[in-house]
PyMOL commands that place a pseudoatom at each C-alpha (Angstrom):
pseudoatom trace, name=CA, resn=UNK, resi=1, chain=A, elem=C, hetatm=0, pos=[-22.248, 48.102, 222.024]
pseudoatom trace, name=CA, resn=UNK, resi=2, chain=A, elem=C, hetatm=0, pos=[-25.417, 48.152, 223.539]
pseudoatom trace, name=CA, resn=UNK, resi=3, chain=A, elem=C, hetatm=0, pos=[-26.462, 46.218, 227.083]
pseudoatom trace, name=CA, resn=UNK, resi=4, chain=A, elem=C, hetatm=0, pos=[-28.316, 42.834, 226.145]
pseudoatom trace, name=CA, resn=UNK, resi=5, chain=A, elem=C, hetatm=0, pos=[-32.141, 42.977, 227.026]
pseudoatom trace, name=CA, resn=UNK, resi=6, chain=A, elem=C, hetatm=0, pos=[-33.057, 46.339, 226.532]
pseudoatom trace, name=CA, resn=UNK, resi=7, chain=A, elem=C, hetatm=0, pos=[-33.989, 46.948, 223.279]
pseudoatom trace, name=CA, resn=UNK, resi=8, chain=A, elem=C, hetatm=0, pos=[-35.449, 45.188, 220.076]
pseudoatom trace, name=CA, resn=UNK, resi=9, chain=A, elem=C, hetatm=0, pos=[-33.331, 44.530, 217.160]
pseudoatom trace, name=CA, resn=UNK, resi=10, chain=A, elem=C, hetatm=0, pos=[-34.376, 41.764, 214.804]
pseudoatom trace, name=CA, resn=UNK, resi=11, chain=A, elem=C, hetatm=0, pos=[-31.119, 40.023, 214.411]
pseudoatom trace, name=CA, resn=UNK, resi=12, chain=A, elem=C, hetatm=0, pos=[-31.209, 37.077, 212.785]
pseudoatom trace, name=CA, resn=UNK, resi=13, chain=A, elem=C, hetatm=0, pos=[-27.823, 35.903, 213.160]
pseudoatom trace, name=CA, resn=UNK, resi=14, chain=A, elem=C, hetatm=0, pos=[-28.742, 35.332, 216.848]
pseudoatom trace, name=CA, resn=UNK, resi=15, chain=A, elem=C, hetatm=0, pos=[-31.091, 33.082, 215.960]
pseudoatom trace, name=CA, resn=UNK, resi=16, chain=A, elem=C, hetatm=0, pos=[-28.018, 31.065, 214.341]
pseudoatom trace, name=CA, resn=UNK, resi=17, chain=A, elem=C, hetatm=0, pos=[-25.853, 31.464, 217.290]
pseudoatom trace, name=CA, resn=UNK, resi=18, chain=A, elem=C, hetatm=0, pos=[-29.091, 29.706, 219.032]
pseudoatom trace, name=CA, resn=UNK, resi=19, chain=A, elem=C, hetatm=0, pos=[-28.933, 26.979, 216.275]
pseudoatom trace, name=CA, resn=UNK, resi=20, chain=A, elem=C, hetatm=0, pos=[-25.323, 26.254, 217.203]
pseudoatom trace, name=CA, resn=UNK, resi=21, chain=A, elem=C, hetatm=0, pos=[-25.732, 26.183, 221.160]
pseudoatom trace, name=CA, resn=UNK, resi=22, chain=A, elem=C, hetatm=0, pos=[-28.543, 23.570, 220.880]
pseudoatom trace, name=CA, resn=UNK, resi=23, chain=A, elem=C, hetatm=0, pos=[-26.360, 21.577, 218.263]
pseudoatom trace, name=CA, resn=UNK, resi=24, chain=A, elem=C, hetatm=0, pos=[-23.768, 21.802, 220.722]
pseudoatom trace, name=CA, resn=UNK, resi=25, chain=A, elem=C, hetatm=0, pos=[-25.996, 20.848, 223.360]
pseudoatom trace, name=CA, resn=UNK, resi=26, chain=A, elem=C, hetatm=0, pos=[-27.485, 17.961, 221.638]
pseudoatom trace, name=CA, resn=UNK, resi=27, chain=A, elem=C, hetatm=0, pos=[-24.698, 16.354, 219.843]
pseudoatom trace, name=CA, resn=UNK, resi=28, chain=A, elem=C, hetatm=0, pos=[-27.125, 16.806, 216.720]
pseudoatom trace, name=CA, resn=UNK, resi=29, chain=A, elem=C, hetatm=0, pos=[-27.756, 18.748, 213.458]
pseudoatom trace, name=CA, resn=UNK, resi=30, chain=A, elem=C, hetatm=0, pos=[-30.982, 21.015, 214.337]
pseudoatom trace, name=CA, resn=UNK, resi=31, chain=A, elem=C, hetatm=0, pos=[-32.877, 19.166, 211.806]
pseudoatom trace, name=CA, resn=UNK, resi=32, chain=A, elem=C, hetatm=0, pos=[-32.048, 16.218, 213.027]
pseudoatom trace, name=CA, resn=UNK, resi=33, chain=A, elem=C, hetatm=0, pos=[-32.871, 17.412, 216.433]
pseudoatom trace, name=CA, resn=UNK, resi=34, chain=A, elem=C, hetatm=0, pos=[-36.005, 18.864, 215.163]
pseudoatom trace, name=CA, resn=UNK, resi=35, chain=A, elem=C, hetatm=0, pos=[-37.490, 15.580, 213.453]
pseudoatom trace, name=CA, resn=UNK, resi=36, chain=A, elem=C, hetatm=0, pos=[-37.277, 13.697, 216.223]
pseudoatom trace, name=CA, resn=UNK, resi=37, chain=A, elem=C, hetatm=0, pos=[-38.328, 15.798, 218.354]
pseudoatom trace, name=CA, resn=UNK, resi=38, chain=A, elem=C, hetatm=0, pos=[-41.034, 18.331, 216.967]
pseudoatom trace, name=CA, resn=UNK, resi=39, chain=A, elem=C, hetatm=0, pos=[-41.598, 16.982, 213.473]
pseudoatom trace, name=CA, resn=UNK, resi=40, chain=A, elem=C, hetatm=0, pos=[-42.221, 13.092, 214.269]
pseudoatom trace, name=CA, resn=UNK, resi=41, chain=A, elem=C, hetatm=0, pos=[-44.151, 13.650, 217.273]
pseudoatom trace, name=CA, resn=UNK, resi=42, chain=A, elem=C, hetatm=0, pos=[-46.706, 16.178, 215.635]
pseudoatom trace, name=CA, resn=UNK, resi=43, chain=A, elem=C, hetatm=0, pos=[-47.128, 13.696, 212.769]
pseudoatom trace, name=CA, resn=UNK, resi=44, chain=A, elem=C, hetatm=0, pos=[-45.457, 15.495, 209.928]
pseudoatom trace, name=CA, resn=UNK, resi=45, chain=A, elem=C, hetatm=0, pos=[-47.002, 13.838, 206.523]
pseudoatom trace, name=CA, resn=UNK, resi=46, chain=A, elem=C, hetatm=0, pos=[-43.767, 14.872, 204.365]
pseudoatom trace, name=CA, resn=UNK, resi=47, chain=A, elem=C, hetatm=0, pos=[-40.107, 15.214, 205.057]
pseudoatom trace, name=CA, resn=UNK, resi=48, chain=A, elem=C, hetatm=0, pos=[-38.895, 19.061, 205.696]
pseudoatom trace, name=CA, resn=UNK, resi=49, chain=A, elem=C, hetatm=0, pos=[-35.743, 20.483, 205.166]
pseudoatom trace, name=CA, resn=UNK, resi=50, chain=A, elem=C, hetatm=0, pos=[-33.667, 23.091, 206.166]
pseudoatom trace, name=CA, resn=UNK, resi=51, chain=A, elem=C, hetatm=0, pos=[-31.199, 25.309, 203.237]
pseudoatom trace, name=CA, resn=UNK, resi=52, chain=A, elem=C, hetatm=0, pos=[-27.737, 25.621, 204.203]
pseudoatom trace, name=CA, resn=UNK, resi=53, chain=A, elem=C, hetatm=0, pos=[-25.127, 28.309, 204.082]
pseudoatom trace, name=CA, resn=UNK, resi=54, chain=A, elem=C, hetatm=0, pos=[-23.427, 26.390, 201.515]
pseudoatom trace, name=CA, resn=UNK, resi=55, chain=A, elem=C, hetatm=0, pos=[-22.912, 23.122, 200.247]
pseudoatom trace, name=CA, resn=UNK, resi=56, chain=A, elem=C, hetatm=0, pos=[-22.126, 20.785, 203.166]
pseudoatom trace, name=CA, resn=UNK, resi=57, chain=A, elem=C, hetatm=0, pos=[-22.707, 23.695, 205.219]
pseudoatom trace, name=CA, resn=UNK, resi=58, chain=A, elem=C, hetatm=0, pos=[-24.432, 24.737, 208.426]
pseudoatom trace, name=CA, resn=UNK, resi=59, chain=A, elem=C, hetatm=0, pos=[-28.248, 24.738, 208.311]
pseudoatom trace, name=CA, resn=UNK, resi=60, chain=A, elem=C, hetatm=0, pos=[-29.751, 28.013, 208.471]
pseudoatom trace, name=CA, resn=UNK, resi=61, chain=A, elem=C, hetatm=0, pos=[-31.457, 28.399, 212.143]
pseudoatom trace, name=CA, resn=UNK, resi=62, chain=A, elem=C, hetatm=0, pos=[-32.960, 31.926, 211.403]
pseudoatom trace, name=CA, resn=UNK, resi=63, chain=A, elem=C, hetatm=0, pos=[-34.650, 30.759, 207.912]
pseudoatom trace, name=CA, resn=UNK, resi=64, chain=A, elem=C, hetatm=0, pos=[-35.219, 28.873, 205.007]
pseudoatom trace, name=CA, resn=UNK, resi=65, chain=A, elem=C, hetatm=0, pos=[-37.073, 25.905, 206.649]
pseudoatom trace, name=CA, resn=UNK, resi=66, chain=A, elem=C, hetatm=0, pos=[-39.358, 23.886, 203.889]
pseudoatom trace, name=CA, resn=UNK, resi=67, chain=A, elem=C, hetatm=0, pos=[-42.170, 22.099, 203.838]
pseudoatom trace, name=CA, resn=UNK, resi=68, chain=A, elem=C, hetatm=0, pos=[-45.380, 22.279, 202.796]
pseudoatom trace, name=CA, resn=UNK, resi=69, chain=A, elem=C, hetatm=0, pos=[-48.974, 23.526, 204.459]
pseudoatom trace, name=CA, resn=UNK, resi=70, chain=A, elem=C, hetatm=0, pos=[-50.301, 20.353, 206.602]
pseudoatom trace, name=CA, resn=UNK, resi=71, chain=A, elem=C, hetatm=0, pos=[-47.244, 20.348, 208.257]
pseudoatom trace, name=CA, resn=UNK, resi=72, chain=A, elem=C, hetatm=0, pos=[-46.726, 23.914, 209.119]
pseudoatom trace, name=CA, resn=UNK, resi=73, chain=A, elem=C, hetatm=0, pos=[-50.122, 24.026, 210.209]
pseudoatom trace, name=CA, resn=UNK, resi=74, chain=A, elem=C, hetatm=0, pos=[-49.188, 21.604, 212.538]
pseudoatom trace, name=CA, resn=UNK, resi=75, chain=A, elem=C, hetatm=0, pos=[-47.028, 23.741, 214.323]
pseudoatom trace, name=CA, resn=UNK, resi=76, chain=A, elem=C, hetatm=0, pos=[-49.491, 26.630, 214.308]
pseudoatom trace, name=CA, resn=UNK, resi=77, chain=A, elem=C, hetatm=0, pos=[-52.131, 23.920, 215.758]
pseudoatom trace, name=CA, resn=UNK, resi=78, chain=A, elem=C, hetatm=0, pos=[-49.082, 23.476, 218.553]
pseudoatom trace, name=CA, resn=UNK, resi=79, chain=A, elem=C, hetatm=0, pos=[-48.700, 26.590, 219.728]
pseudoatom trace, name=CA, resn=UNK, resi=80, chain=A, elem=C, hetatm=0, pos=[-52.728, 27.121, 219.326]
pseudoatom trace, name=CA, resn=UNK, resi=81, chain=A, elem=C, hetatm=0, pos=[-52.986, 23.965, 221.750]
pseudoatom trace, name=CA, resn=UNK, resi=82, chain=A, elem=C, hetatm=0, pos=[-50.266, 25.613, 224.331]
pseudoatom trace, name=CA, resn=UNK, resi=83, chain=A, elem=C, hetatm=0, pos=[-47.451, 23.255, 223.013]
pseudoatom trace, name=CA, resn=UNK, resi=84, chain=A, elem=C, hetatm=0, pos=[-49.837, 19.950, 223.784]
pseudoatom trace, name=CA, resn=UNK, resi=85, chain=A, elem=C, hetatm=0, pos=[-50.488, 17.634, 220.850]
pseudoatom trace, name=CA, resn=UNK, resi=86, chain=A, elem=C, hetatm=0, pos=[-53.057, 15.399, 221.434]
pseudoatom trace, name=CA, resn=UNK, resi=87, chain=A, elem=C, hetatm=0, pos=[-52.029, 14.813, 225.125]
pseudoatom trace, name=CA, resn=UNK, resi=88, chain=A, elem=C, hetatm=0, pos=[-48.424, 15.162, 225.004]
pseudoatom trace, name=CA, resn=UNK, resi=89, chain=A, elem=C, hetatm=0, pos=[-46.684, 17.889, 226.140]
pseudoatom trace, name=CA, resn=UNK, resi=90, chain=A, elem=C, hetatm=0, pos=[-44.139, 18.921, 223.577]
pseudoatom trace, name=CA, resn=UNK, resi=91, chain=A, elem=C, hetatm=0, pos=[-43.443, 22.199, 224.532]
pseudoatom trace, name=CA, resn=UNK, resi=92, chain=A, elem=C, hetatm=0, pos=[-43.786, 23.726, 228.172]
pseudoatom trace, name=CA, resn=UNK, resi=93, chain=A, elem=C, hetatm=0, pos=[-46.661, 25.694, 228.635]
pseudoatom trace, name=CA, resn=UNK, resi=94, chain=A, elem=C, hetatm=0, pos=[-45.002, 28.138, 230.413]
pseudoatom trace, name=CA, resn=UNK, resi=95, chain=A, elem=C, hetatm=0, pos=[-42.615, 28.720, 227.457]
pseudoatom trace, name=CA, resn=UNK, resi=96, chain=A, elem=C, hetatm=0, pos=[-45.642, 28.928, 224.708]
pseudoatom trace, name=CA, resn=UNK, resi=97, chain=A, elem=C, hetatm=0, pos=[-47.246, 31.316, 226.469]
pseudoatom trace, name=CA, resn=UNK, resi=98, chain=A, elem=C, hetatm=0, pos=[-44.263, 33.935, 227.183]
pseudoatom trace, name=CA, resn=UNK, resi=99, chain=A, elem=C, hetatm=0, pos=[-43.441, 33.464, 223.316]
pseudoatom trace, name=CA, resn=UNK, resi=100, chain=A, elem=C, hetatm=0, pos=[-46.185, 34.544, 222.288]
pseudoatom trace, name=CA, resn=UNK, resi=101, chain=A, elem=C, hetatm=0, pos=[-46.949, 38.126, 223.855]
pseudoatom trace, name=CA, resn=UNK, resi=102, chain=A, elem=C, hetatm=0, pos=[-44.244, 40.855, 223.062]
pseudoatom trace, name=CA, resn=UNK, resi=103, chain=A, elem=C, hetatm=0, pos=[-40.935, 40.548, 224.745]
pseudoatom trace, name=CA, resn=UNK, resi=104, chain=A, elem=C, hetatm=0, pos=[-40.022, 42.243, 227.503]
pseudoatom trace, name=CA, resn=UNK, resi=105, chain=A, elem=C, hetatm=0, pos=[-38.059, 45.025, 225.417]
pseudoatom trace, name=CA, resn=UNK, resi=106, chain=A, elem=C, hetatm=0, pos=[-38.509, 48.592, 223.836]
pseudoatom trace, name=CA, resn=UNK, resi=107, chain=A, elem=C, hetatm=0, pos=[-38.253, 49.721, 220.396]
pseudoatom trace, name=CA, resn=UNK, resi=108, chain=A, elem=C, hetatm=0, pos=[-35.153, 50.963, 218.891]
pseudoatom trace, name=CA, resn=UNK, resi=109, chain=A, elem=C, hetatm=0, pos=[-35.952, 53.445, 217.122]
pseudoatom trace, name=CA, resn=UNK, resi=110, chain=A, elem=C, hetatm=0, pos=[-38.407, 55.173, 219.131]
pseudoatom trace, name=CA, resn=UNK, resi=111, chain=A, elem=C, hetatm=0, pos=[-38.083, 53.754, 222.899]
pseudoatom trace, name=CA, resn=UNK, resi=112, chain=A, elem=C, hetatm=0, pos=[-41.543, 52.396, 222.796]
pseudoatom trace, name=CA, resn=UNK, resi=113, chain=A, elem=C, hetatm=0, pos=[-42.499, 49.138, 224.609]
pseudoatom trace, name=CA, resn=UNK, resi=114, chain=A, elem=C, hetatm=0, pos=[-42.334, 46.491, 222.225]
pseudoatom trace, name=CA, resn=UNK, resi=115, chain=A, elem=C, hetatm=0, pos=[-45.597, 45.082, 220.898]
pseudoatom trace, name=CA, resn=UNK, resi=116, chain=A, elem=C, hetatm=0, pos=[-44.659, 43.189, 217.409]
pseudoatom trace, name=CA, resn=UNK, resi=117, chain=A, elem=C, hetatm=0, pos=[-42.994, 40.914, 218.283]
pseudoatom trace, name=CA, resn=UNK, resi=118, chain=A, elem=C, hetatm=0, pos=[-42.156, 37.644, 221.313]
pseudoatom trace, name=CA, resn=UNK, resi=119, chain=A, elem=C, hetatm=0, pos=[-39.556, 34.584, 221.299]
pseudoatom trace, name=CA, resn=UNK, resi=120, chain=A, elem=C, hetatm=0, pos=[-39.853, 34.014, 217.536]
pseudoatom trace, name=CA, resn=UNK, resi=121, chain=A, elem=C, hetatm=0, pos=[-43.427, 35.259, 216.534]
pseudoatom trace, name=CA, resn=UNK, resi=122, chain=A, elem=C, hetatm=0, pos=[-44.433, 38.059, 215.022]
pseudoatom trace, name=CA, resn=UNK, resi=123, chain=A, elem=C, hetatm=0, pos=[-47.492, 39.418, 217.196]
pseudoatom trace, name=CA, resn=UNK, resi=124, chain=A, elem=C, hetatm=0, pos=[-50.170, 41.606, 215.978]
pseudoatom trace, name=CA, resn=UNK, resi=125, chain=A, elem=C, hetatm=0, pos=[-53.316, 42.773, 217.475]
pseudoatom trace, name=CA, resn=UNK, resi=126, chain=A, elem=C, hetatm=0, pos=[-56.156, 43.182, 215.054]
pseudoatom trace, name=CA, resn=UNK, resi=127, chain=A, elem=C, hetatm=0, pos=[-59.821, 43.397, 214.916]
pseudoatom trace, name=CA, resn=UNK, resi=128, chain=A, elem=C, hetatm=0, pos=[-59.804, 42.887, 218.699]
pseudoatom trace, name=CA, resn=UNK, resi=129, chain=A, elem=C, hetatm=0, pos=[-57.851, 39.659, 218.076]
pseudoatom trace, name=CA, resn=UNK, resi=130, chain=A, elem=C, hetatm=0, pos=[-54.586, 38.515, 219.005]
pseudoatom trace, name=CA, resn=UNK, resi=131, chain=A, elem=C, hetatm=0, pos=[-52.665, 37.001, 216.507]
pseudoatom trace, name=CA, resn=UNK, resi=132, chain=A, elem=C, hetatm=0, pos=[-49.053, 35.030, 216.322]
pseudoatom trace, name=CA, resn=UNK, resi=133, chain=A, elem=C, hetatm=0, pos=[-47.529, 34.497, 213.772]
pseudoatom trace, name=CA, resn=UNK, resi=134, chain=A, elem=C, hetatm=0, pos=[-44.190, 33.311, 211.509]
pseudoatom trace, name=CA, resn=UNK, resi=135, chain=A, elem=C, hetatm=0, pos=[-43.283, 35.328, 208.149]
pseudoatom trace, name=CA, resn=UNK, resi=136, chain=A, elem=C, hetatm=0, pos=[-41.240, 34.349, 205.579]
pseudoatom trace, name=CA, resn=UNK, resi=137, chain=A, elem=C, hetatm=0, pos=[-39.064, 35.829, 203.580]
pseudoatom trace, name=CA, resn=UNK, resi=138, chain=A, elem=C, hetatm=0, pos=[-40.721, 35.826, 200.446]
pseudoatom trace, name=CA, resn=UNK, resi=139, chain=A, elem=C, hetatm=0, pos=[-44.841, 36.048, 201.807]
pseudoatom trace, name=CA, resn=UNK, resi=140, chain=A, elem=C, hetatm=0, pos=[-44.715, 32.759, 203.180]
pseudoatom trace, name=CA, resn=UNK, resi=141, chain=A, elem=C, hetatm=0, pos=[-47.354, 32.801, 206.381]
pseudoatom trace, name=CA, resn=UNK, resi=142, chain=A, elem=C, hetatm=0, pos=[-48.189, 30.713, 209.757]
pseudoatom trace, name=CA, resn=UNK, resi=143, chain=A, elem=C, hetatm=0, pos=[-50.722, 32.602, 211.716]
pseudoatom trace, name=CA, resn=UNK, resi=144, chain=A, elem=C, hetatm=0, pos=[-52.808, 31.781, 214.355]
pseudoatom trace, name=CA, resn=UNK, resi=145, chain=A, elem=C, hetatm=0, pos=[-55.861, 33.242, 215.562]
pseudoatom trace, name=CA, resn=UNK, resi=146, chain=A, elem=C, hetatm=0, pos=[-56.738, 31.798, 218.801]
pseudoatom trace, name=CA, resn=UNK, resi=147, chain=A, elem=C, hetatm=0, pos=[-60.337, 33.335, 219.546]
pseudoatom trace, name=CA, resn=UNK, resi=148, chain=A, elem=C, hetatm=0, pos=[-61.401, 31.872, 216.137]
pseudoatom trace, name=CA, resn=UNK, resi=149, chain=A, elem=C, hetatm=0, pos=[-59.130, 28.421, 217.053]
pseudoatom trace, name=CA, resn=UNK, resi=150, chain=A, elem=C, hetatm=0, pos=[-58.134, 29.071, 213.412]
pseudoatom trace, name=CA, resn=UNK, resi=151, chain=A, elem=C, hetatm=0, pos=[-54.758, 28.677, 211.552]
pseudoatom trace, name=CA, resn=UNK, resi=152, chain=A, elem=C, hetatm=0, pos=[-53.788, 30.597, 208.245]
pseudoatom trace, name=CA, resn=UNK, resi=153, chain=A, elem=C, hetatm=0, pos=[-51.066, 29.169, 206.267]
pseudoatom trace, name=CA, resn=UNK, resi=154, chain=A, elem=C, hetatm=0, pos=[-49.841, 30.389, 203.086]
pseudoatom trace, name=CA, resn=UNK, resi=155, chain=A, elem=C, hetatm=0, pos=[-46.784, 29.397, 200.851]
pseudoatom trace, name=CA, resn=UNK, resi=156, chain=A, elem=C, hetatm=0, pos=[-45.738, 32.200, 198.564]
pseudoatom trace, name=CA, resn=UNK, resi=157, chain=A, elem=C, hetatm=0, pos=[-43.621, 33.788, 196.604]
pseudoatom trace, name=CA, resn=UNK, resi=158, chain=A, elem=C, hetatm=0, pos=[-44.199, 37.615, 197.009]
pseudoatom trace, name=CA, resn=UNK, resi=159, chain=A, elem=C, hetatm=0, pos=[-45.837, 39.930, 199.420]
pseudoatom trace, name=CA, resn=UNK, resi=160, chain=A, elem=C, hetatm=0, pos=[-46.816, 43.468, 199.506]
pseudoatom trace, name=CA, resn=UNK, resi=161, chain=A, elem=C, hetatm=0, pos=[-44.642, 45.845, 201.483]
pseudoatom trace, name=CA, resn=UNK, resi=162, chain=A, elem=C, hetatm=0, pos=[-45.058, 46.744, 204.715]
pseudoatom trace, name=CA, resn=UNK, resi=163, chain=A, elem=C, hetatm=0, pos=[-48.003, 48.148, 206.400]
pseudoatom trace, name=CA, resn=UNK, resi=164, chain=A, elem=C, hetatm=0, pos=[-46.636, 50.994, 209.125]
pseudoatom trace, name=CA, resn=UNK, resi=165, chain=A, elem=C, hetatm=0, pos=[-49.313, 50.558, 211.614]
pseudoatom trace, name=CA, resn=UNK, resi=166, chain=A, elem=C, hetatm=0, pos=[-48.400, 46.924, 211.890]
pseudoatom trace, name=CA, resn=UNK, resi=167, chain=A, elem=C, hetatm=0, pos=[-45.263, 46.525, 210.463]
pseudoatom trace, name=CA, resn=UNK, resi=168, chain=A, elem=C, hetatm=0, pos=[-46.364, 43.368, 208.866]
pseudoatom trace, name=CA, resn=UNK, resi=169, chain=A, elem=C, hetatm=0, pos=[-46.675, 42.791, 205.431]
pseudoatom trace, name=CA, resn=UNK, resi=170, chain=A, elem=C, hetatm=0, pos=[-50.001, 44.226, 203.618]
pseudoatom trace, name=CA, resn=UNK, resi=171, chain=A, elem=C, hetatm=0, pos=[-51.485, 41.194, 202.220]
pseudoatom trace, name=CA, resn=UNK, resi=172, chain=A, elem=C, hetatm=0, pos=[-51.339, 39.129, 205.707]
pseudoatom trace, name=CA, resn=UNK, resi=173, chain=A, elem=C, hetatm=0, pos=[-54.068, 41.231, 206.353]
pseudoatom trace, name=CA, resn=UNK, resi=174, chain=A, elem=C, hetatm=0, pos=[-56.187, 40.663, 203.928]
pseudoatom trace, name=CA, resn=UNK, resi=175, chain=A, elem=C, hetatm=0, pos=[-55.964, 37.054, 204.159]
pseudoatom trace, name=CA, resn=UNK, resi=176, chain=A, elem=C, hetatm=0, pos=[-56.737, 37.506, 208.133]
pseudoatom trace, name=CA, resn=UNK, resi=177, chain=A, elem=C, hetatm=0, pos=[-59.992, 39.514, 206.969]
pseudoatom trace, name=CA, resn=UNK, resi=178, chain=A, elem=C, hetatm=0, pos=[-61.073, 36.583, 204.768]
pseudoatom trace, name=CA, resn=UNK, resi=179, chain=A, elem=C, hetatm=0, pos=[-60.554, 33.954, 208.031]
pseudoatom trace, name=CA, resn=UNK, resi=180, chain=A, elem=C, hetatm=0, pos=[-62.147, 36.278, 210.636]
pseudoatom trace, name=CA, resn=UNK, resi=181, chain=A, elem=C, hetatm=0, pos=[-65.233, 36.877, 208.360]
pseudoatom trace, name=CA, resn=UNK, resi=182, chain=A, elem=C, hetatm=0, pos=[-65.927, 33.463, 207.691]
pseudoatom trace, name=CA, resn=UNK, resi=183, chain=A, elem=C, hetatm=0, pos=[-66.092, 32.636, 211.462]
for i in range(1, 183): cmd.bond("trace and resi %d" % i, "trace and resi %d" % (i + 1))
show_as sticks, trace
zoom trace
């Protein structure tokens, strides 16, 4: 067993135990929780939707939320705007910005200060850019660029493997190319 804090390990089954604690906490399912309090107030167009482990199961905290790309954009726009939407502060400050620079933590595998990766976003610096971002499982994209005040969002079905200097998936890249050019 290893001592808590130390080093990264994506895990996503601590993301559940997260999903539980604030169900606990709240006395409500986290999409519940999440409507009223993230999805209504950004002004979601379209109902979203979480999978469950199984029928008339527990959502799935650590993946499989749905929607579609206004709305997801939305919460890129969030997190662009430092958790303010349109003069309401949904999200501390305080919190956005510590989420999205690398955790305090070193790699696993090689002991090296962490740089991929904060409370929930992937990170990547690229092109002298700073980028945040949330991956899905299956090339599904939320990035935001901040100097270029620019969201990507991209619902897919496949991705390319890895790229090792990144350790993001290939074709993110190429669609960050196509944004950064245009601006």
């Amino acid at each position: 067993m290893e001592q808590p804090g130390i080093t990264f390990e994506y895990l996503s089954g601590n993301t559940q135990l997260l999903g539980f604690v604030l169900e606990k906490a709240t006395g409500k399912k986290i999409a519940d929780y999440a409507a009223e309090k993230l999805w209504a107030p950004i002004g979601a167009k379209n109902s979203a939707f979480w999978s469950l482990d199984k029928e008339s199961g527990d959502e799935k905290a650590y993946c499989c939320f749905n929607s579609n790309a206004r709305d997801f954009a939305r919460i890129g726009q969030l997190y662009l705007k430092g958790g303010d939407w349109k003069g309401t502060q949904l999200i501390s400050s305080d919190y956005v910005k510590a989420s999205i620079v690398p955790a305090d933590l070193v790699e696993k595998d090689d002991g090296a200060k962490l740089q991929r990766y904060g409370f929930s976003w992937w990170l990547a610096d690229y092109r002298g850019d700073h980028i945040f971002l949330m991956e899905g499982l299956m090339g599904q994209y939320v990035a935001a660029i901040p100097s270029k005040k620019a969201i990507l969002v991209r619902l897919g079905k496949n991705k390319m493997e890895k790229e090792k200097a990144h350790r993001l998936p290939k074709d993110l890249f190429l669609y960050l190319d196509h944004i950064m050019d245009l601006y």
